[in-house]
gemmi code that builds the backbone of each chain (N, CA, C; Angstrom):
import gemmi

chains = {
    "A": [
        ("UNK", (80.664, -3.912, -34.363), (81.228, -5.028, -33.598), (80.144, -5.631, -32.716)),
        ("UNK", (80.399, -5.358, -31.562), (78.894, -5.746, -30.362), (78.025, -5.292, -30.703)),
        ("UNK", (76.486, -5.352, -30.331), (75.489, -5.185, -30.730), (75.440, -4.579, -29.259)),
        ("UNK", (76.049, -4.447, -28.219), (75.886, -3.754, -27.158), (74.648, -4.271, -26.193)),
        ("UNK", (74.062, -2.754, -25.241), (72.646, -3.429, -24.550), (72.029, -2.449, -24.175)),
        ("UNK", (71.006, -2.282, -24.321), (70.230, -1.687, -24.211), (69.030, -2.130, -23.555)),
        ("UNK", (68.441, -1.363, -22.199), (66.534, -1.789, -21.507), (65.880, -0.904, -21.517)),
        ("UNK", (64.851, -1.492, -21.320), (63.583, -0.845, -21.134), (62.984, -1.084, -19.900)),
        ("UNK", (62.463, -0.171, -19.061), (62.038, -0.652, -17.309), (61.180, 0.059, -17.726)),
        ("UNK", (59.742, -0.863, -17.236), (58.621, -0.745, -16.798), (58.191, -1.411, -15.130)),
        ("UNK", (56.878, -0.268, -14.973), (56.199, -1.282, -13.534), (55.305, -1.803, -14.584)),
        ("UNK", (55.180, -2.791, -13.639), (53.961, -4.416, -14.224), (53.610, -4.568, -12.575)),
        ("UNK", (52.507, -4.093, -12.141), (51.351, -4.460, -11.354), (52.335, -3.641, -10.093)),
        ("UNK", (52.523, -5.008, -9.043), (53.538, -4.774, -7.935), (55.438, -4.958, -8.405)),
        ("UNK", (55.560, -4.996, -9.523), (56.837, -5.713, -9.749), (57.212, -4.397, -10.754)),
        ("UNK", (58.491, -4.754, -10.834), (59.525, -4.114, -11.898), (59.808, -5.133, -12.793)),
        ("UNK", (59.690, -4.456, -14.446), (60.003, -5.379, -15.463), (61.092, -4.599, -16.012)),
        ("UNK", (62.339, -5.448, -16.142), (63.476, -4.913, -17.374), (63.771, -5.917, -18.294)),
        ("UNK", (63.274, -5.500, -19.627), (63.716, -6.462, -21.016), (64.957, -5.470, -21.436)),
        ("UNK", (65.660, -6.476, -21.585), (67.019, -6.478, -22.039), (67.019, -6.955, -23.763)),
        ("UNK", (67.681, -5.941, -24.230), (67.846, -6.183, -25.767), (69.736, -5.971, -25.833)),
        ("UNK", (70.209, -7.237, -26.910), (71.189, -7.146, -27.173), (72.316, -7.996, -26.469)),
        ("UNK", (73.571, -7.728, -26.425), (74.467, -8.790, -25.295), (74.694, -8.403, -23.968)),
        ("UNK", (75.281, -9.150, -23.169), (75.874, -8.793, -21.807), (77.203, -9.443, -21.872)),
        ("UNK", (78.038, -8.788, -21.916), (79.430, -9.774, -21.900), (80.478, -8.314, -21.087)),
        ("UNK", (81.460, -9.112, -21.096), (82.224, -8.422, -20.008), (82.146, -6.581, -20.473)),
        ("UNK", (82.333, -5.879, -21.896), (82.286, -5.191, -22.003), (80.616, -4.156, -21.369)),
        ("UNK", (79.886, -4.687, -21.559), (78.410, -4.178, -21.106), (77.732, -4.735, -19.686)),
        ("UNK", (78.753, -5.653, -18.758), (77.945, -6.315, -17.618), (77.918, -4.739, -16.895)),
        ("UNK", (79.172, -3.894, -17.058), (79.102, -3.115, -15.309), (77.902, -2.001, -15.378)),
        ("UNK", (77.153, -2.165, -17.026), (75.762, -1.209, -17.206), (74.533, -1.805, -16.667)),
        ("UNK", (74.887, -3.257, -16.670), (74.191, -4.033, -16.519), (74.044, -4.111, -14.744)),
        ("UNK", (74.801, -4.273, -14.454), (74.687, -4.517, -13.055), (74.368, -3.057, -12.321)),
        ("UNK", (74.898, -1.620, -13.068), (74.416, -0.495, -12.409), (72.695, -0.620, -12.450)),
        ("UNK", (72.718, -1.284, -13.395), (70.966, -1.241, -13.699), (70.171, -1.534, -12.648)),
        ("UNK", (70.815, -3.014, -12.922), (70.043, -4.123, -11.987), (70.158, -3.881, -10.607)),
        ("UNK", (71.296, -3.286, -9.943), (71.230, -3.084, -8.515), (70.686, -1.473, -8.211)),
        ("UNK", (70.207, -0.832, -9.066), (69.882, 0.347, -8.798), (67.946, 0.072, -8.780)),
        ("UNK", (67.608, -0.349, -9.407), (66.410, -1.023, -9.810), (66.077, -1.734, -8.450)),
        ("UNK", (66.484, -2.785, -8.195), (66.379, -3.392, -6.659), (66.128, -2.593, -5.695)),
        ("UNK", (67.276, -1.655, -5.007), (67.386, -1.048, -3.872), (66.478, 0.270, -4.119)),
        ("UNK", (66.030, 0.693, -5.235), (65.116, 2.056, -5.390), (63.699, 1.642, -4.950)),
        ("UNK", (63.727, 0.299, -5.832), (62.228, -0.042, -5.976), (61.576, -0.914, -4.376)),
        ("UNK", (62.665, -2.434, -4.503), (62.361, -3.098, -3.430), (61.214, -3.669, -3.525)),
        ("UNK", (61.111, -4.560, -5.062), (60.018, -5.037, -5.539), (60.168, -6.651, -6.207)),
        ("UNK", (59.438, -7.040, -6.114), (59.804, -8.402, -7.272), (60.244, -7.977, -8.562)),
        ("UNK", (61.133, -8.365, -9.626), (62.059, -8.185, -10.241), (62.136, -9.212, -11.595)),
        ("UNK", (61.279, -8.777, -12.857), (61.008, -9.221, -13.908), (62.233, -9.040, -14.742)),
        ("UNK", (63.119, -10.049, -14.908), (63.503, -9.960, -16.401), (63.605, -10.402, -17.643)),
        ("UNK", (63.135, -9.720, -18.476), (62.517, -10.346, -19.436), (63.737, -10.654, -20.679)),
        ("UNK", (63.796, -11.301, -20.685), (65.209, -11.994, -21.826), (64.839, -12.343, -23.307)),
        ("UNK", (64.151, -11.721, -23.725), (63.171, -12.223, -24.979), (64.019, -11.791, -26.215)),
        ("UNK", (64.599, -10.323, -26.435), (65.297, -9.720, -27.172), (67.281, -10.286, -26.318)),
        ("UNK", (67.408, -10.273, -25.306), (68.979, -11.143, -25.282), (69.341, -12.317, -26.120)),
        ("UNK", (70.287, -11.801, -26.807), (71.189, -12.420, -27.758), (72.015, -13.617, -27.208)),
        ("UNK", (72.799, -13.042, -26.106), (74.276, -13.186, -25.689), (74.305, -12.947, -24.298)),
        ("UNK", (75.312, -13.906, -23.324), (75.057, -13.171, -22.029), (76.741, -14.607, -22.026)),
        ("UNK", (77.555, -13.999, -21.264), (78.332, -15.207, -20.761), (78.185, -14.958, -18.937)),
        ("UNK", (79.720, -15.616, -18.134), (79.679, -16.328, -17.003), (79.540, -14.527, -16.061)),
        ("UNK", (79.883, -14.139, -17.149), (80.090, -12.195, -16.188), (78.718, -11.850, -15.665)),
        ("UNK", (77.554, -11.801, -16.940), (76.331, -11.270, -16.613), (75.339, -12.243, -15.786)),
        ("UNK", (75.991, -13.548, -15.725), (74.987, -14.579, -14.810), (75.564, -14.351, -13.705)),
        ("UNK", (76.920, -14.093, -13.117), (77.556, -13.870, -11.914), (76.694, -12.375, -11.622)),
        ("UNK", (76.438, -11.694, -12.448), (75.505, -9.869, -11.726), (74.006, -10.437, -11.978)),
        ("UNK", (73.634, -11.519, -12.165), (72.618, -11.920, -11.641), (72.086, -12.732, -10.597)),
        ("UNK", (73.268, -13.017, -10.250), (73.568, -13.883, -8.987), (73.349, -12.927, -7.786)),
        ("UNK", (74.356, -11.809, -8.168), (74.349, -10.728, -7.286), (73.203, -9.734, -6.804)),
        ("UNK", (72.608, -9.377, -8.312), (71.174, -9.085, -7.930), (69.808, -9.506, -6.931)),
        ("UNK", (70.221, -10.769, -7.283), (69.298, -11.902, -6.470), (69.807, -11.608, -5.444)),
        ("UNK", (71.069, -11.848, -4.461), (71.437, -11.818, -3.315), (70.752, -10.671, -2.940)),
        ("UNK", (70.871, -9.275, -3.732), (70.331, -8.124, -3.357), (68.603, -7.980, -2.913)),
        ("UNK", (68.095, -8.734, -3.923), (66.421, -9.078, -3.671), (66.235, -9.498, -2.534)),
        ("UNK", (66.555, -10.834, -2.246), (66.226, -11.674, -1.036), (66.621, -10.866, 0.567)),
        ("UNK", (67.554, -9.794, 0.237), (67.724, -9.329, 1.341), (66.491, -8.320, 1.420)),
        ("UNK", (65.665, -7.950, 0.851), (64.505, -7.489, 0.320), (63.061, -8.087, 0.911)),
        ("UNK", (63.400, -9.375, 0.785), (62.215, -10.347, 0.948), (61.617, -10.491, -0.321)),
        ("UNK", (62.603, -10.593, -1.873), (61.837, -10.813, -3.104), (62.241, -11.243, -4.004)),
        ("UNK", (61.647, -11.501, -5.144), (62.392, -12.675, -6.203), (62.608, -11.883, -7.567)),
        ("UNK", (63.431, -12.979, -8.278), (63.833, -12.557, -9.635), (63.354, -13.618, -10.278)),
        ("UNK", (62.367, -13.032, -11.200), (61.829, -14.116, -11.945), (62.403, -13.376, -13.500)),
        ("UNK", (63.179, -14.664, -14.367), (63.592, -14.283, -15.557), (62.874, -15.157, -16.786)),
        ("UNK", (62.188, -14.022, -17.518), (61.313, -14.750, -18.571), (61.775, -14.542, -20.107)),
        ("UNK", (61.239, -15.696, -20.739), (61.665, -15.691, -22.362), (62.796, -15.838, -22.720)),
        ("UNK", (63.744, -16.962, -22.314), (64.981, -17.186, -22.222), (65.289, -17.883, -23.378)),
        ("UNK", (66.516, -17.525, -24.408), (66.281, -18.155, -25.586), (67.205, -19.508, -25.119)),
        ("UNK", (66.860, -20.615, -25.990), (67.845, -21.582, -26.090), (68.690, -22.223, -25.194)),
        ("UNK", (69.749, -21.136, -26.245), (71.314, -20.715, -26.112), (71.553, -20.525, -24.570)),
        ("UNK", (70.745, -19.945, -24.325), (70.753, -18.941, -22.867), (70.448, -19.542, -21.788)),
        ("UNK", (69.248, -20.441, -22.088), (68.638, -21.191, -20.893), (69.923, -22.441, -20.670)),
        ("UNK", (70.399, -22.986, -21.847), (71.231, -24.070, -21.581), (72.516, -23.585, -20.612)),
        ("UNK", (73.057, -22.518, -20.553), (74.003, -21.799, -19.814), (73.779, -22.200, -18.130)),
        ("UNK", (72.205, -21.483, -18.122), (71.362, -21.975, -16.804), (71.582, -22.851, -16.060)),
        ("UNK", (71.155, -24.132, -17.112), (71.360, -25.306, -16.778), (72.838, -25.895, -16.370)),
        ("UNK", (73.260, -25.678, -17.423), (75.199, -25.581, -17.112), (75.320, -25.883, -15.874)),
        ("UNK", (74.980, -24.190, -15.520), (75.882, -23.778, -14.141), (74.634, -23.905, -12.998)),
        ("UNK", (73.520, -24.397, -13.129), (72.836, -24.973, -12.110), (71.865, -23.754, -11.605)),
        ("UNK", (72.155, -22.691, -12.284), (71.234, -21.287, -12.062), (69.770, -21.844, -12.276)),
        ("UNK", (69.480, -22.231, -13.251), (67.891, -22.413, -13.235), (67.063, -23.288, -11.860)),
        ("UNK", (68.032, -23.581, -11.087), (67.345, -24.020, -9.848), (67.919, -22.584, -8.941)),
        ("UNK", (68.190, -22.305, -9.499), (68.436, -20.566, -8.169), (67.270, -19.492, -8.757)),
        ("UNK", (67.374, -19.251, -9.748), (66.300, -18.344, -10.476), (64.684, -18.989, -10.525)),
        ("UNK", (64.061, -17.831, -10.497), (62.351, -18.536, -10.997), (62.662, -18.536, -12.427)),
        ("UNK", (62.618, -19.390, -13.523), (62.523, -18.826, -14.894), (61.432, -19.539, -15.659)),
        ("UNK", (60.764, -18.558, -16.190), (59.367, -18.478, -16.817), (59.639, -18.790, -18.495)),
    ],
    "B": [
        ("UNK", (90.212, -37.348, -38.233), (90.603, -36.184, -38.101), (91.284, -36.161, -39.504)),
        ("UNK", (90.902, -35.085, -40.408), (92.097, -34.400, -41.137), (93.168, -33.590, -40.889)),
        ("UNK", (94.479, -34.652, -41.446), (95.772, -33.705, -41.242), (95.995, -32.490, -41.076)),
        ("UNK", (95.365, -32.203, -42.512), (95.542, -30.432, -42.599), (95.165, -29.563, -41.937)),
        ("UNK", (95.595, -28.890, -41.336), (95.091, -27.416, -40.156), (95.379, -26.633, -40.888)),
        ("UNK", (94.046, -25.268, -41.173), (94.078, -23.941, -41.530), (94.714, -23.319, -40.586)),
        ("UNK", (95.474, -22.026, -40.517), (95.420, -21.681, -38.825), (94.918, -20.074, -39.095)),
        ("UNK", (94.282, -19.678, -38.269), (93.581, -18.270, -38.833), (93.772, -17.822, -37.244)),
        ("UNK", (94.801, -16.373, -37.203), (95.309, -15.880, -35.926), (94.343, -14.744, -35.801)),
        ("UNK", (94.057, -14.123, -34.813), (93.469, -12.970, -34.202), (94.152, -12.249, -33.449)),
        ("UNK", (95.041, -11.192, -33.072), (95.976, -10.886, -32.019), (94.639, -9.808, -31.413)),
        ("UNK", (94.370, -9.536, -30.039), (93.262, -8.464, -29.957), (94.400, -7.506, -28.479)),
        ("UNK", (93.876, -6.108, -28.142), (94.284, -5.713, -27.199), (93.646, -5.952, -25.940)),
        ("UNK", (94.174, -5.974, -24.786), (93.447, -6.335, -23.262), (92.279, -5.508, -23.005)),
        ("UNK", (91.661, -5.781, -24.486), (90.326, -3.960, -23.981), (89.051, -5.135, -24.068)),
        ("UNK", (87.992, -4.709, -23.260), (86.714, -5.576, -23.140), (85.978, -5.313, -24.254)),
        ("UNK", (85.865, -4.455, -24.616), (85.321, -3.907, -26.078), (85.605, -4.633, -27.366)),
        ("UNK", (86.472, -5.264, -27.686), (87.079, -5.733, -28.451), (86.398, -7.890, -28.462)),
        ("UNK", (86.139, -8.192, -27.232), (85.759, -9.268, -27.165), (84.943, -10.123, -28.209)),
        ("UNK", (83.328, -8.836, -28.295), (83.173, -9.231, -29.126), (83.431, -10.229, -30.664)),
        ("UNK", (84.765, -9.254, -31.201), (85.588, -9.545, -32.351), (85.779, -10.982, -32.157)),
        ("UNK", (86.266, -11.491, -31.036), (86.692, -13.078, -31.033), (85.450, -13.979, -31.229)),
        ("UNK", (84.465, -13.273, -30.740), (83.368, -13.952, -31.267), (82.633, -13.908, -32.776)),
        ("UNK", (83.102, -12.965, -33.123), (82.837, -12.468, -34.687), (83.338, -13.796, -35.196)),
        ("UNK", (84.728, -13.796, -35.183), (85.973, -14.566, -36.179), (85.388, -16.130, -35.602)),
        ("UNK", (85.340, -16.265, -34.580), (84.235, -17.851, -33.958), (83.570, -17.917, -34.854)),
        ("UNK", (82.322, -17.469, -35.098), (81.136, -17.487, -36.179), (81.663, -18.029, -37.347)),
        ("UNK", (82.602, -16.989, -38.044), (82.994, -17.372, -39.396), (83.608, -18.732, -39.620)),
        ("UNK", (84.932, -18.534, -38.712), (85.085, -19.740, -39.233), (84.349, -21.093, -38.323)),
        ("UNK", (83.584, -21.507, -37.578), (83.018, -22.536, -37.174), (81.708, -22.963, -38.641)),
        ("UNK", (81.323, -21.776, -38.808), (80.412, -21.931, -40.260), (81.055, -22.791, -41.291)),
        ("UNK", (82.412, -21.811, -41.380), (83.132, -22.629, -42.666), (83.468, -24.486, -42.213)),
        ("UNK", (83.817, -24.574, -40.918), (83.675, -25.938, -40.892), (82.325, -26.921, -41.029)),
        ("UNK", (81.195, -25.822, -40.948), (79.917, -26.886, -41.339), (79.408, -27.174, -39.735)),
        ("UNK", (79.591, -26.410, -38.574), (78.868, -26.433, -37.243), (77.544, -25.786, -37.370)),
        ("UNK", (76.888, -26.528, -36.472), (75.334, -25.770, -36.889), (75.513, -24.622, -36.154)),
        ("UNK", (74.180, -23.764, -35.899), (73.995, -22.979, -35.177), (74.533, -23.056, -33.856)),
        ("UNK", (73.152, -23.756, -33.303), (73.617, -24.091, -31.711), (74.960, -24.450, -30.948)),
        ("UNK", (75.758, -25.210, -32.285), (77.052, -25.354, -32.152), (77.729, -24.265, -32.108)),
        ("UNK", (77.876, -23.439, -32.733), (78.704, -22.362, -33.345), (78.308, -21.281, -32.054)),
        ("UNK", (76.855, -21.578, -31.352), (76.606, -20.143, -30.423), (77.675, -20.899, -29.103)),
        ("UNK", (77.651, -22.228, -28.690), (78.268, -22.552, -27.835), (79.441, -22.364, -28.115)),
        ("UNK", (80.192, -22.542, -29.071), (81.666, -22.599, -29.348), (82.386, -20.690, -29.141)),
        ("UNK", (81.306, -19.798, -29.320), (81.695, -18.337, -29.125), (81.684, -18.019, -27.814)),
        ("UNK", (80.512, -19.040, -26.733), (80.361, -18.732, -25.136), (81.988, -18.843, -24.801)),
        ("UNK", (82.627, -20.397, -24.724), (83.367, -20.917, -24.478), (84.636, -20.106, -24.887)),
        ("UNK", (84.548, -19.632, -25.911), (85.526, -18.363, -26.495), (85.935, -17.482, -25.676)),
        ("UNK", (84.972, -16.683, -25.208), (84.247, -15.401, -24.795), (84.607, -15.561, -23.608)),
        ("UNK", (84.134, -16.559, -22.888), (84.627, -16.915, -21.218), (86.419, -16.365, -21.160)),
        ("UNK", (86.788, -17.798, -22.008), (88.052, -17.346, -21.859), (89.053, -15.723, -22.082)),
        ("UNK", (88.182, -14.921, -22.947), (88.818, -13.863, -23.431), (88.615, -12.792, -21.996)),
        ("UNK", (87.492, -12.505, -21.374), (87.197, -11.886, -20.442), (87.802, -12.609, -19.422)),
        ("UNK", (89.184, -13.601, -19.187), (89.327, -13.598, -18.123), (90.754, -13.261, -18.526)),
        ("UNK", (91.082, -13.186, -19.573), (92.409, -12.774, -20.228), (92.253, -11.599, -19.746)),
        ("UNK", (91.529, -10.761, -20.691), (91.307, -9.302, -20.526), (91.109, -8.774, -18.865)),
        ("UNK", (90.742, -9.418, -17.906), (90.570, -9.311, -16.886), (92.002, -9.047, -15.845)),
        ("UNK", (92.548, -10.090, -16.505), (94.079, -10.015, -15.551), (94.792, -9.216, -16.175)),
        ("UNK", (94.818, -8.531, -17.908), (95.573, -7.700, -17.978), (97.137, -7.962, -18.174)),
        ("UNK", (98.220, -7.152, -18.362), (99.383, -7.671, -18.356), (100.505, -6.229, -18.435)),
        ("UNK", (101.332, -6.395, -17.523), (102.036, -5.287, -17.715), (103.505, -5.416, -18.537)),
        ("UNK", (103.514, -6.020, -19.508), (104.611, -6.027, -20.532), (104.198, -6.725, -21.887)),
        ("UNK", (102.806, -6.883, -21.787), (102.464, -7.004, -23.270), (101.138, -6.309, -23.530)),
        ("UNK", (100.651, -5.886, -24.872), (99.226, -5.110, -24.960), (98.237, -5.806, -25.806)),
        ("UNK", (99.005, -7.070, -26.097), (98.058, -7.693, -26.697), (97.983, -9.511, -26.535)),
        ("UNK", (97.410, -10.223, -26.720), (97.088, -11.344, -26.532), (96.416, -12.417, -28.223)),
        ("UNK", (96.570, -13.413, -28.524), (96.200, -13.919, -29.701), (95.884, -15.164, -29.479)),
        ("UNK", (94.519, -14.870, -30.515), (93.832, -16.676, -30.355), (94.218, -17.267, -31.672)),
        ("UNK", (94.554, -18.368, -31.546), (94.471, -19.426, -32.861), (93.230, -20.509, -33.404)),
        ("UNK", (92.806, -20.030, -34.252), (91.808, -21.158, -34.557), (92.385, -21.853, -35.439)),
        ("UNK", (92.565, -23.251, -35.388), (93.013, -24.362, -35.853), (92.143, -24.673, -36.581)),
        ("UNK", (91.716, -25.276, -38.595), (90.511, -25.955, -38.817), (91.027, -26.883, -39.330)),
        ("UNK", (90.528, -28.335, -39.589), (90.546, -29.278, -39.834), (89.604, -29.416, -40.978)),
        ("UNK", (89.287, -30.322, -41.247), (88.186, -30.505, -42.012), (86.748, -30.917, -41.139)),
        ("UNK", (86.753, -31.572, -39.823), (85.670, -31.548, -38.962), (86.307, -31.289, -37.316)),
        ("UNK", (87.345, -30.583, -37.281), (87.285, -29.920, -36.075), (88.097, -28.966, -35.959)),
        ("UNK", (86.936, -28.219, -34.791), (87.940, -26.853, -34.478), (89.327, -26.727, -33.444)),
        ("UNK", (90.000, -25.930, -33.296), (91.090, -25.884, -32.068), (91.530, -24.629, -31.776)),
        ("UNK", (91.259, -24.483, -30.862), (91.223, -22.922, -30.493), (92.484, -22.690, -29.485)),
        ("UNK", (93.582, -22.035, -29.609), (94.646, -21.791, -28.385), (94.558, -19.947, -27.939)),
        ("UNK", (95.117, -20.436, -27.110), (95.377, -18.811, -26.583), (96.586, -18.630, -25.951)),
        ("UNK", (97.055, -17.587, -26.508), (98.708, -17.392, -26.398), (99.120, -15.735, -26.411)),
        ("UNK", (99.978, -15.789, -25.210), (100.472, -14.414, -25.188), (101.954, -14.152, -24.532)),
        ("UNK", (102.364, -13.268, -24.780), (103.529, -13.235, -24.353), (104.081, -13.086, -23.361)),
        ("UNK", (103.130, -13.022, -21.936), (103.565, -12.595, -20.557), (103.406, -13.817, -20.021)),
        ("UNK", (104.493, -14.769, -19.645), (104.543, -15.629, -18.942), (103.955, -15.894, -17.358)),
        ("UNK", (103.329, -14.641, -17.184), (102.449, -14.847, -16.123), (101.039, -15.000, -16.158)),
        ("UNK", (101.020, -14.760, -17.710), (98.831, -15.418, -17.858), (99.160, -16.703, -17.984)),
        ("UNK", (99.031, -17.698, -16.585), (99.150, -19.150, -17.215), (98.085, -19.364, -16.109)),
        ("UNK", (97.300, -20.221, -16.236), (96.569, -21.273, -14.962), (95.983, -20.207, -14.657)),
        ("UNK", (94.718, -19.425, -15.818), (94.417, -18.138, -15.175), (92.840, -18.298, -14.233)),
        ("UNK", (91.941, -19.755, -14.762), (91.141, -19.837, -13.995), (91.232, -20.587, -12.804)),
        ("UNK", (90.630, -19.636, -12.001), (90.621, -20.404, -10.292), (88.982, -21.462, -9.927)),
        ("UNK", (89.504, -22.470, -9.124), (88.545, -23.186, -9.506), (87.520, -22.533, -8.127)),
        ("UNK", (87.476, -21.701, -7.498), (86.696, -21.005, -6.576), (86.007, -19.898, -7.369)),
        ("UNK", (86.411, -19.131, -7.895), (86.341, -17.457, -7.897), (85.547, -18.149, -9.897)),
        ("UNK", (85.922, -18.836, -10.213), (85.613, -18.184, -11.835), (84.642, -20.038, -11.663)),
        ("UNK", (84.142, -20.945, -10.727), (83.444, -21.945, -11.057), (82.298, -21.409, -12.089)),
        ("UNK", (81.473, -20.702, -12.660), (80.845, -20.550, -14.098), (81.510, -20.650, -14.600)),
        ("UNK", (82.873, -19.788, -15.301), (82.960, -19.835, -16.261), (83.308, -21.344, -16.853)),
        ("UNK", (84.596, -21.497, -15.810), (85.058, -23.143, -15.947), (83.539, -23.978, -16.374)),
        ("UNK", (82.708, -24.048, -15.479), (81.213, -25.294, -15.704), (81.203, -24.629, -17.452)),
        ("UNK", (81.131, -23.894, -18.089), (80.583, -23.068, -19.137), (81.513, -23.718, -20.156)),
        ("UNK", (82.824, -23.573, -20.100), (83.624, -23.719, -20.822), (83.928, -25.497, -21.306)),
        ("UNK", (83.639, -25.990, -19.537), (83.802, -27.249, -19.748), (82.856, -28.451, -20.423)),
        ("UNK", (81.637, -27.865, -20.465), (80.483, -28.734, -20.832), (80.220, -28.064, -22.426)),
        ("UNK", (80.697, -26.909, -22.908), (80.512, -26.544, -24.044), (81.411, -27.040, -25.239)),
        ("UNK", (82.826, -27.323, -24.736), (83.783, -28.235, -25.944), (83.978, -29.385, -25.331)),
        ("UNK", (84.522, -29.745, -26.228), (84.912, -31.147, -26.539), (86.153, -31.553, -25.547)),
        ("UNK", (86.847, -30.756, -25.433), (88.419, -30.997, -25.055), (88.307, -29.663, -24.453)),
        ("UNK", (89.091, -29.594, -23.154), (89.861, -28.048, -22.750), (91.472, -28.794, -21.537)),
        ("UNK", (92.041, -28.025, -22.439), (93.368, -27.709, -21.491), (93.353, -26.347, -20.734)),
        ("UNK", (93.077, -26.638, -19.353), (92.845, -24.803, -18.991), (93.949, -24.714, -18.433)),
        ("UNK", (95.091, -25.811, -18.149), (96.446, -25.212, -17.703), (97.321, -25.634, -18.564)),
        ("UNK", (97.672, -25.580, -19.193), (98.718, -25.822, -20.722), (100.099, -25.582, -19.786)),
        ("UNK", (100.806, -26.842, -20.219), (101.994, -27.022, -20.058), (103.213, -26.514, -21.158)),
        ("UNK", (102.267, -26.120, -22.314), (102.994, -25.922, -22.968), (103.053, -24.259, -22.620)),
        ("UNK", (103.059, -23.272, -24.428), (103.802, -21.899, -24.335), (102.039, -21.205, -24.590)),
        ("UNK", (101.500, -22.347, -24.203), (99.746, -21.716, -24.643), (99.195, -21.183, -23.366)),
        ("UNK", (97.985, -20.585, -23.376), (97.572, -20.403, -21.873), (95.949, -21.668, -21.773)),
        ("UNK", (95.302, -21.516, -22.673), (94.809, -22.360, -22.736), (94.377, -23.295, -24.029)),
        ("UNK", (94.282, -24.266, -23.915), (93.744, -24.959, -25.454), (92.519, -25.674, -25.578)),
        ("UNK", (91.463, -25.608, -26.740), (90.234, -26.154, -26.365), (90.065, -26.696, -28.178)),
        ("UNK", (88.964, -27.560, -27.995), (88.855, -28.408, -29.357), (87.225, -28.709, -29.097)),
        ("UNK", (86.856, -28.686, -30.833), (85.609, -29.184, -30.850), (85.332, -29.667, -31.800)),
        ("UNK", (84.915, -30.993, -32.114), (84.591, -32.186, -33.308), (83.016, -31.585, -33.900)),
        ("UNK", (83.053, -31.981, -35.288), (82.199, -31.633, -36.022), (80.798, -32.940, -35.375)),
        ("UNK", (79.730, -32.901, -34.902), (78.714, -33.950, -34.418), (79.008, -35.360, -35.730)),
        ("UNK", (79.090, -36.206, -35.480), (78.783, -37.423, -36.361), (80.261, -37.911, -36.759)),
        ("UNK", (81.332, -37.263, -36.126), (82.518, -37.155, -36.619), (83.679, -37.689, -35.054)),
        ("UNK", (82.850, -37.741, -33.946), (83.797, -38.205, -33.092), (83.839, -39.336, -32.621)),
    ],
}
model = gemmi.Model(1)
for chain_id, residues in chains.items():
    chain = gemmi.Chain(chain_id)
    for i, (resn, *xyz) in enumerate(residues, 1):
        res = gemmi.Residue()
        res.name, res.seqid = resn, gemmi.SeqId(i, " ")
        for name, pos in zip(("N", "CA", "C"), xyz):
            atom = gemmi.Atom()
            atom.name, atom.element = name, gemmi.Element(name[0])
            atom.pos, atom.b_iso = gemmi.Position(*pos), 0.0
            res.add_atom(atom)
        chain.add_residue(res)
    model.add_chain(chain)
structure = gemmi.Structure()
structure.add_model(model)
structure.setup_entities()
């Protein structure tokens, strides 16, 4: 059925990188968001995500990226999201995220 | 518009897991109408929105919920219908503004408060055809 989701976290220099492979939709956001807010508050770093292998993402997983971000900035740091396909970036645009996000 | 409507039902349970599937059956038949890609990935977002907010509210006297895809010969029509007269007017225009922006700029047509026995109804014309 789903192709599910699966990351990979690496450090990259001063920053944290997580590429995301696969979807984010309501069934896989709350892995998603354990991720992403555990990642933030451990690290307390600038915050790579790399979207190169994401398929699929609807209004669930951009709302826990919303949230993430809130989490950064209380940080003093950013979420920069790179390799955004298409499909994905147009969502962005949609909902006006690509002026909230850095996206590379 | 052609008269004729296919109607190809999906009934799914209130489980998030299952979402997917509505997007499966999106694919197929938006293909069979001749939507491109890019079409066909938007037409599963717009799907998908709506199913996770179904699945979200849940229902305590029914366990399942069903989409209709309507085909035409160049357009789609998608309803959503269930039997608990309390999934109606399920997006709020505060709390769910993505999904609504998502849903609304991706079809053609959306009824997100159906007057009728639907909860919501949405339509999308084949490009060169509206």
């Amino acid at each position: 059925m789903s192709e599910g989701l699966r990351f990979v976290e690496e450090k990259v220099d001063d920053s944290v990188k997580l590429s995301l492979f696969g979807e984010v939709d309501i069934y896989t956001s709350q892995e998603l968001k354990e991720k992403l807010y555990s990642i933030v508050d451990n690290n307390q770093t600038d915050l790579i995500i790399d979207c190169k292998e994401l398929n699929y993402i609807d209004s669930t997983g951009l709302g826990i990226f919303v949230g993430a971000l809130k989490k950064t900035k209380q940080y003093g740091k950013k979420i920069i999201i790179t390799s955004l396909k298409d499909n994905i970036k147009k969502l962005f645009i949609i909902t006006g995220l690509d002026k909230v996000f850095v996206i590379e | 518009m052609n008269s004729v409507c296919d109607k190809i039902e999906l009934t799914l349970p209130f489980k998030a897991e299952y979402v997917s599937v509505a997007r499966l059956v999106a694919s197929g038949v938006c293909n069979r109408i001749g939507f491109d890609i890019e079409t066909i990935e938007d037409i599963k977002v717009a799907i998908s929105e709506v199913c996770s907010k179904i699945v979200s509210m849940g229902s305590k006297i029914t366990d399942n919920y069903t989409i209709i895809y309507g085909v035409s010969e160049n357009t789609l029509n998608v309803e959503f219908v269930c039997d608990d007269p309390s999934i109606k007017c399920i997006f709020d225009e505060e709390k769910d503004g993505l999904a609504i922006s998502i849903i609304t700029a991706l079809m053609d047509n959306v009824v997100l408060c159906d007057k009728s026995n639907r909860i919501i109804s949405m339509s999308k014309v084949l490009e060169g055809n509206r």
